[in-house]
ROZA-369310 format. One record per residue (C-alpha): residue in three letters; x, y negated, z negated. Coordinates in steps of 0.05 Angstrom, whole numbers, padded with zeros to 5 digits. Last residue first. Layout:
BEGIN
ALA, X, Y, Z
...
This chain:
BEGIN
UNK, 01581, -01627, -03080
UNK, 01572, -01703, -03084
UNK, 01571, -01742, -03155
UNK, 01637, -01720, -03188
UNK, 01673, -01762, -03119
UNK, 01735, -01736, -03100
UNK, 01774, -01788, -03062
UNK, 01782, -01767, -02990
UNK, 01859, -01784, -02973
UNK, 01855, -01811, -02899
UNK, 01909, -01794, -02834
UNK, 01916, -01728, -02872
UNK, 01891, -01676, -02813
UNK, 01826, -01678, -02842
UNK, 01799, -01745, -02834
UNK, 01823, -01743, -02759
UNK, 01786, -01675, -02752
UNK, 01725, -01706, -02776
UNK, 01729, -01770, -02737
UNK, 01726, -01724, -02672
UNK, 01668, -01681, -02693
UNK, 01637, -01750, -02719
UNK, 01647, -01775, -02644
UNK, 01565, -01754, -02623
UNK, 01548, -01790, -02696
UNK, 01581, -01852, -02681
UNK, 01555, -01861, -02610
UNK, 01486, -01852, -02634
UNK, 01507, -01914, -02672
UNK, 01524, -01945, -02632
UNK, 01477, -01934, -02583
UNK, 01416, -01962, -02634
UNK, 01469, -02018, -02654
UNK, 01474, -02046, -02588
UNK, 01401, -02036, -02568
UNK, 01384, -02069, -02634
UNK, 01426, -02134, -02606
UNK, 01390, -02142, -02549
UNK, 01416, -02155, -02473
UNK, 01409, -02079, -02463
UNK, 01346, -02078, -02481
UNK, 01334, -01998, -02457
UNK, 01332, -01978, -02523
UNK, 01292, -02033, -02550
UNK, 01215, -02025, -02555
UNK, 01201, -02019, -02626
UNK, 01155, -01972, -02668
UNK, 01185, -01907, -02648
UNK, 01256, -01937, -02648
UNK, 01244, -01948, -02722
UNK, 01244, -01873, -02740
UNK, 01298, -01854, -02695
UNK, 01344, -01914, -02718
UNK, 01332, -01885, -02796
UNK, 01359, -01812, -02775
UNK, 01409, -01840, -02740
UNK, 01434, -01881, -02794
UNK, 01430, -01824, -02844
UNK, 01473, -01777, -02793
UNK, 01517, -01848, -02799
UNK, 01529, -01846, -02872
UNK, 01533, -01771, -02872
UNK, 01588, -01762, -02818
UNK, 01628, -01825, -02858
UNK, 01614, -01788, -02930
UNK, 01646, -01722, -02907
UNK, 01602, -01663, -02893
UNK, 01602, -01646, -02823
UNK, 01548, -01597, -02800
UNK, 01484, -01648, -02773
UNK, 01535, -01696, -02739
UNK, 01557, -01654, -02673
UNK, 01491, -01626, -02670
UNK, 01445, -01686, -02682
UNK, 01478, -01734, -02643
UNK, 01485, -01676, -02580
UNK, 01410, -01668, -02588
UNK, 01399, -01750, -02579
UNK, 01438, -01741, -02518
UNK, 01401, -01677, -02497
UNK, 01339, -01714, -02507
UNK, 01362, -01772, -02462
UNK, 01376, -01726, -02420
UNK, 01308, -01694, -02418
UNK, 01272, -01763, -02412
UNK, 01308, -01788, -02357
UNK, 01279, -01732, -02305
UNK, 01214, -01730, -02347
UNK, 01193, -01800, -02324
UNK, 01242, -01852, -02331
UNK, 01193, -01908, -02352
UNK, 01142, -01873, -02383
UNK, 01188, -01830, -02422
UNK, 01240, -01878, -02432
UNK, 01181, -01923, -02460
UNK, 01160, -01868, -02503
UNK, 01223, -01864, -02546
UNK, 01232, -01941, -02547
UNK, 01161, -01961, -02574
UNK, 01123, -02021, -02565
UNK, 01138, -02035, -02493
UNK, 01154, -02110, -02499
UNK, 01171, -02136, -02433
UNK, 01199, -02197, -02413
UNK, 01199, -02205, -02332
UNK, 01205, -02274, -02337
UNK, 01138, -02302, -02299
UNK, 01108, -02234, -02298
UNK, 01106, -02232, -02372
UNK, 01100, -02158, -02407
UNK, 01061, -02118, -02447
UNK, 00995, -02135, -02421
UNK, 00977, -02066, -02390
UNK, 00964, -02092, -02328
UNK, 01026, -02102, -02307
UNK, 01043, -02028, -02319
UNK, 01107, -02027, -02355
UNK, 01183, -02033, -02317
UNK, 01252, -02036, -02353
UNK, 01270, -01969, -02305
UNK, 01206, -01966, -02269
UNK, 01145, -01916, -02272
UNK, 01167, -01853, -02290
UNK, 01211, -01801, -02243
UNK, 01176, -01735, -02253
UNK, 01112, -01759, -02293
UNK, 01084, -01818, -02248
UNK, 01012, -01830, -02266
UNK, 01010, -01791, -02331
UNK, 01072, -01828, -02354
UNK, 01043, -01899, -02354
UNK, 00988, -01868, -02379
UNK, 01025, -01842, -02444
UNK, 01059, -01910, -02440
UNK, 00995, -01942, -02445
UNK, 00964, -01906, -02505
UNK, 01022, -01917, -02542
UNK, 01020, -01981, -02533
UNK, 00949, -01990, -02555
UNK, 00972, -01948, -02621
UNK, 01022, -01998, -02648
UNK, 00971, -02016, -02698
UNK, 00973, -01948, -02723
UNK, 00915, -01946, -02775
UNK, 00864, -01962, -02716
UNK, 00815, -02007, -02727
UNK, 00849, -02054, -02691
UNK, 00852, -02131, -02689
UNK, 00836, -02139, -02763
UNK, 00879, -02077, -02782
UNK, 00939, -02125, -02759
UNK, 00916, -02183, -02791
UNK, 00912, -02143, -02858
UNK, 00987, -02108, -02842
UNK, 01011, -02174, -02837
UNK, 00982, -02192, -02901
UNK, 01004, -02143, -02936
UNK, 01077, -02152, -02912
UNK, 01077, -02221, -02915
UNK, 01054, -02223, -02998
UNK, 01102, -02164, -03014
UNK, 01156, -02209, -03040
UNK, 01116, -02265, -03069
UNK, 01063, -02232, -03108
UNK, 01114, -02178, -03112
UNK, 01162, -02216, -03158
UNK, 01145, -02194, -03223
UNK, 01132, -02138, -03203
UNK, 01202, -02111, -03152
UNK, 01229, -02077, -03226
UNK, 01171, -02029, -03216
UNK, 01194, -02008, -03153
UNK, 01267, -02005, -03173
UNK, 01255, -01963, -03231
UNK, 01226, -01910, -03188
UNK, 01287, -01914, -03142
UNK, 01333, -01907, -03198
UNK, 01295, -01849, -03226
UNK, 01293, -01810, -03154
UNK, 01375, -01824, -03150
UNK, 01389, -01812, -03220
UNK, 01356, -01738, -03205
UNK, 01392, -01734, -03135
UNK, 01455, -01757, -03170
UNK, 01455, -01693, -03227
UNK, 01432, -01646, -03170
UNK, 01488, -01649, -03134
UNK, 01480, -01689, -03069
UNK, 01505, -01658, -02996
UNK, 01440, -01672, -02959
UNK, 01375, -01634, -02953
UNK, 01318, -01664, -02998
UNK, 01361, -01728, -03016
UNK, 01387, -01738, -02958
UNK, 01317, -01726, -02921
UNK, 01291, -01774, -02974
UNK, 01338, -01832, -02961
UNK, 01325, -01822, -02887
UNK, 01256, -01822, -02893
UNK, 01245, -01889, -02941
UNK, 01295, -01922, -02894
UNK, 01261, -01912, -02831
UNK, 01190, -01926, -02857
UNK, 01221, -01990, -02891
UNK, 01243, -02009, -02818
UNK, 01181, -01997, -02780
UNK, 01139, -02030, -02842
UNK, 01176, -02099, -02823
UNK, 01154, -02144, -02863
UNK, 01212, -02191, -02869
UNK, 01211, -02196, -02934
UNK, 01203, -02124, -02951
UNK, 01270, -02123, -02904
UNK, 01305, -02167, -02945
UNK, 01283, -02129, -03007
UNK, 01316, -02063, -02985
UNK, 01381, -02107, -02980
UNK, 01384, -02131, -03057
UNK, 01354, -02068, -03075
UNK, 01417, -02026, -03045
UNK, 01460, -02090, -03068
UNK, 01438, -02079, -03141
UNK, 01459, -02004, -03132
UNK, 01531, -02024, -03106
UNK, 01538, -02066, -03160
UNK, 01527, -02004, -03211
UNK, 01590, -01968, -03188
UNK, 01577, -01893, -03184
UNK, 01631, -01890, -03139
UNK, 01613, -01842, -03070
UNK, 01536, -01845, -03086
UNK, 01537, -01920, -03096
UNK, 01575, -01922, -03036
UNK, 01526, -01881, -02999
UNK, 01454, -01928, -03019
UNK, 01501, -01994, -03003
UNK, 01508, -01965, -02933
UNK, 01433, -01936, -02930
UNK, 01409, -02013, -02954
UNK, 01455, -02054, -02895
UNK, 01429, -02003, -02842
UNK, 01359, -02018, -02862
UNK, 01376, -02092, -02881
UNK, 01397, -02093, -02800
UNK, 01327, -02052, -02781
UNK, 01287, -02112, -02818
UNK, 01328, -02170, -02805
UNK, 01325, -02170, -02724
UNK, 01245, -02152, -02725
UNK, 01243, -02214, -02780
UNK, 01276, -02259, -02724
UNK, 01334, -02305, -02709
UNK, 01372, -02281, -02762
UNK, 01402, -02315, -02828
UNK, 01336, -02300, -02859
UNK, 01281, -02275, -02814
UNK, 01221, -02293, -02845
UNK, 01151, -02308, -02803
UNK, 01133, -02234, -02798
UNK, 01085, -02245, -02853
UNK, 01033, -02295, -02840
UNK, 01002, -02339, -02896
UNK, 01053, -02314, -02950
UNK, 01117, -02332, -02905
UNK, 01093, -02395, -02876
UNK, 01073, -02420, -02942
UNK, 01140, -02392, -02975
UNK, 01184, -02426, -02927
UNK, 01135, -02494, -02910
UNK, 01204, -02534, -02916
UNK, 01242, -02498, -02870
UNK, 01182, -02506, -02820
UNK, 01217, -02522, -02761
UNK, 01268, -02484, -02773
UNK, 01227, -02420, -02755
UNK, 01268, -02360, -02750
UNK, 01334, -02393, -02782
UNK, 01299, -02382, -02854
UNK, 01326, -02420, -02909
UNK, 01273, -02438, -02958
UNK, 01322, -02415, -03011
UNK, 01282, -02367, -03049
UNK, 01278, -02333, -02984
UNK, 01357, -02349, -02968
UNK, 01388, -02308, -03022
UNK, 01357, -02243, -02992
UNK, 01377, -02263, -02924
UNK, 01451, -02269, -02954
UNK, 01450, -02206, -02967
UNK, 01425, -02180, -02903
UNK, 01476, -02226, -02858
UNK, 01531, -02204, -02892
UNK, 01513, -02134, -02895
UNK, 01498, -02131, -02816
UNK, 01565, -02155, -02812
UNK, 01604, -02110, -02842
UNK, 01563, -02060, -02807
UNK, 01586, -02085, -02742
UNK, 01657, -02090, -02752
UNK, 01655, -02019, -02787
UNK, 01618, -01998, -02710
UNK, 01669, -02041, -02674
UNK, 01726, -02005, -02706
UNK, 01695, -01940, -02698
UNK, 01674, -01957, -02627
UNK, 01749, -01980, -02607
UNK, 01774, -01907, -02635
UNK, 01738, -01869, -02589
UNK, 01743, -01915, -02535
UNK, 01817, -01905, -02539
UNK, 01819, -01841, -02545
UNK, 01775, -01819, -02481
UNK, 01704, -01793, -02466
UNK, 01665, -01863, -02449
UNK, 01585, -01851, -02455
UNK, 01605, -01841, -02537
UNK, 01566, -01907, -02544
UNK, 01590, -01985, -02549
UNK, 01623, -02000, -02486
UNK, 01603, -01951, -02433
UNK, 01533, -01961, -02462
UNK, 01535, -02038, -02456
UNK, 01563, -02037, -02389
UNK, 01509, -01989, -02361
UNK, 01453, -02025, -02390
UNK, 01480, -02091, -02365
UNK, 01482, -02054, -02296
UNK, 01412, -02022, -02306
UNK, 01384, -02087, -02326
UNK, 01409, -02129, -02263
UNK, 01381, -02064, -02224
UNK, 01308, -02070, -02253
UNK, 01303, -02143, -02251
UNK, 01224, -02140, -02273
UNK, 01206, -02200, -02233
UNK, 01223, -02149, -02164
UNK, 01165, -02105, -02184
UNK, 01193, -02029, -02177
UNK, 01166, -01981, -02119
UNK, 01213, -01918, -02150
UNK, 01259, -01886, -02114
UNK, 01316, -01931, -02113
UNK, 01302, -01952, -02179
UNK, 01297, -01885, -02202
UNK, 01347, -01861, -02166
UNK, 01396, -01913, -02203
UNK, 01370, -01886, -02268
UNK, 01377, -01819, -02258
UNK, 01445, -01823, -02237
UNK, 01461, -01863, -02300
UNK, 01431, -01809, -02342
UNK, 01465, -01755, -02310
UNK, 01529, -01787, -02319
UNK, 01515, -01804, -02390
UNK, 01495, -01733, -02397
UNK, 01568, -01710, -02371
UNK, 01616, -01751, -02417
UNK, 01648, -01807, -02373
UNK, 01725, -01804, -02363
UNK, 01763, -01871, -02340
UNK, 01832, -01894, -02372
UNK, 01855, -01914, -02433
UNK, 01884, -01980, -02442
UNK, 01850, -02004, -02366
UNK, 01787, -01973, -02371
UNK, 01780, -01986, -02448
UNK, 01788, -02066, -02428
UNK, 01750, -02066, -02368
UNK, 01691, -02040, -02411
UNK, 01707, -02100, -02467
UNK, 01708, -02145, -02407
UNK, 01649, -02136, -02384
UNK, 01614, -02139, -02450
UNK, 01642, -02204, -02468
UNK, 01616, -02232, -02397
UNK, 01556, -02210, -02423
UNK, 01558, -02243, -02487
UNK, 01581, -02301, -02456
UNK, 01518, -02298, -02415
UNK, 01477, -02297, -02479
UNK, 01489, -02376, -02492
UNK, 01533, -02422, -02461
UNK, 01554, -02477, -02513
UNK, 01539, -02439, -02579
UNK, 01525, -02366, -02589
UNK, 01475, -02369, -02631
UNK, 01460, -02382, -02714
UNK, 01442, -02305, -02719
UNK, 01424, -02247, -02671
UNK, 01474, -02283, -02618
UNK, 01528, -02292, -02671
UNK, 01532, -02221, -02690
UNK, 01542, -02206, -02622
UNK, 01587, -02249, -02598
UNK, 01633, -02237, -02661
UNK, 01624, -02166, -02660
UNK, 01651, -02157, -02588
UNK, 01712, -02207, -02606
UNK, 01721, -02158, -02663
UNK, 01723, -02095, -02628
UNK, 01770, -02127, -02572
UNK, 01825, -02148, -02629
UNK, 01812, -02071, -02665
UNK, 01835, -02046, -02600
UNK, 01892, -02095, -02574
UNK, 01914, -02093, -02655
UNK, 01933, -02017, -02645
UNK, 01895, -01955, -02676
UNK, 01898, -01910, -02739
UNK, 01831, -01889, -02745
UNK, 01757, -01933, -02773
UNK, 01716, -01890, -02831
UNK, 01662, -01932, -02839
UNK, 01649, -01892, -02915
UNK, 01719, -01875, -02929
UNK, 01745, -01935, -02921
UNK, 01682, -01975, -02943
UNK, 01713, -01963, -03027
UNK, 01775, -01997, -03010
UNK, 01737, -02058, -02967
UNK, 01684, -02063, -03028
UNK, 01745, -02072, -03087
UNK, 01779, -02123, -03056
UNK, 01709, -02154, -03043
UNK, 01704, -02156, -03110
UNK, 01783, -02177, -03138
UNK, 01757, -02233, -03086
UNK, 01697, -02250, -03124
């Protein structure tokens, strides 16, 4: 096992890709991970998510202070935008629009390429391999715990695991605190076994792919599968794969769906039937279609400045006016409706800059994450996290946007001799 994970960390170099840097930075990267990780799993004991914000102040404080203060121009827009929105803008004081916009603010100065210097730089690559590492823990072992009856969504009903499951899919979350929480994580955790299998060959790395693309069968989330299905295809339509791997790659992925028989009854059991209950409140295909619907409206009625930052029409049923919860449905749309076409264009130019500065570079890290983004864009369209600040999918979302906008910097790092790229005979 150890002679295994031996094995895992050298071949992940290369793949989460992390720069020479001092203990201070990789210390602060994983005291971020920690809190986080632990909030989307078992908890973060004793005082619960305000640690995690205090964490989050004091990672910002901490970049400030080793490395100074420069903020990349869309942030800045973005951030002005958002504060004249909620000065602007006739917000519903239950929706805690400027408590949000402040723990947006910290989380996006931590995590995302929203702070321009070295130090950040390198603290967001450590904190992104961090992260990964554990989103592979916590994916894996998901898989184990279904035919475990583990499943720290429901405790309660430990016992009634495969009851629960099969009666009402959505119910599983493994080692997370919810199946929306395991699906995108066994996304990332799939893609990252799916590029190390390209980089080595090695056959483990394969079995982990399905191990991790079954966790998020299991926890029925279509969003997720929809993200990972396209960004595996888009690398293997456009990416840099010789034609050898792309034609094991199709065959291995063939084989894995008929391998997943003898277990579907079980495996795919939540996800039908969640899709049946779903189809039995709508007739629409789309079942996130009525939210659609109502941030398209939302937007119609105030286009130029949206809505509300964090805000949805209270009549649209999407949120609780007792907490101020909301659940928008999708992310791209809610900054649409909610930051009207002000917000919306930077956060386009954001998203462009991902694109741009990740679409050219060919190394495995600038792949891995280009893949990433591609699969976050898909599943952002069916969940309603980007603004979520408190969330752990908000962190990850930024992050990894944040990844892709410093692959130009990572690149030139790579080059320059800090890492020796190993050859691989299965990438052009």
């Amino acid at each position: 096992m150890i002679k295994l994970l031996r094995q895992f960390l050298a071949d992940s170099k290369e793949l989460l890709y992390t720069p020479p840097s001092d203990k201070n930075v990789r210390g602060m990267a994983m005291i971020v991970t920690v809190f986080a990780i632990l909030g989307v799993s078992i908890g973060i004991p004793f005082t619960g998510d305000s640690s995690y914000y205090v964490v989050l102040i004091i990672g910002t404080l901490f970049l400030i202070y080793r490395g100074g203060f420069k903020i990349s121009a869309p942030f800045i827009a973005l951030y002005f935008i958002i504060i004249l929105n909620i000065l602007v803008v006739d917000i519903p004081p239950f929706f805690k629009p400027l408590q949000r916009a402040m723990l947006f603010i910290l989380l996006t100065l931590t995590c995302t390429s929203a702070m321009e210097t070295s130090v950040a730089t390198k603290f967001r690559a450590y904190l992104f391999r961090y992260i990964a590492f554990g989103m592979i823990i916590l994916s894996v072992g998901s898989f184990f715990c279904f035919f475990l009856g583990i499943n720290l969504m429901i405790p309660e009903k430990i016992a009634e695991a495969y009851g629960g499951y099969q009666s009402r899919g959505g119910w599983f979350g493994g080692l997370t605190t919810h199946s929306m929480m395991l699906g995108p994580i066994s996304m990332i955790s799939a893609l990252a076994f799916y590029f190390l299998y390209q980089k080595s060959g090695r056959k483990l790395y394969l079995l982990l792919f399905f191990v991790s693309a079954m966790s998020a069968v299991f926890a029925a989330s279509r969003s997720a599968l929809l993200g990972l299905v396209v960004a595996i295809v888009y690398n293997l339509m456009f990416g840099k794969v010789n034609s050898k791997m792309r034609k094991r790659m199709i065959s291995i992925l063939a084989i894995s769906a008929i391998l997943t028989i003898p277990i579907a009854g079980v495996a795919f059991k939540g996800l039908i039937n969640k899709q049946e209950s779903r189809n039995a409140q709508s007739s629409s295909l789309n079942t996130r279609q009525g939210k659609f619907d109502s941030r398209i409206e939302e937007f119609k009625s105030s286009p130029i400045f949206g809505i509300g930052f964090c805000t949805v029409d209270p009549d649209s049923g999407d949120c609780d006016s007792s907490t101020g919860r909301i659940e928008p449905g999708t992310s791209h749309l809610s900054v649409l409706s909610m930051t009207g076409l002000a917000g919306f264009v930077v956060y386009l130019m954001i998203l462009y800059k991902a694109y741009r500065n990740t679409k050219f570079i060919k190394n495995l890290h600038s792949r891995f994450v280009f893949a990433c983004f591609i699969a976050f864009f898909m599943h952002a369209w069916f969940e309603g996290y980007i603004f979520a600040a408190g969330g752990f999918l908000a962190l990850v979302y930024w992050l990894v946007i944040g990844q892709c906008i410093d692959c130009d910097k990572i690149s030139k790092i790579m080059s320059s001799g800090a890492i020796k790229q190993p050859k691989s005979k299965y990438l052009r």
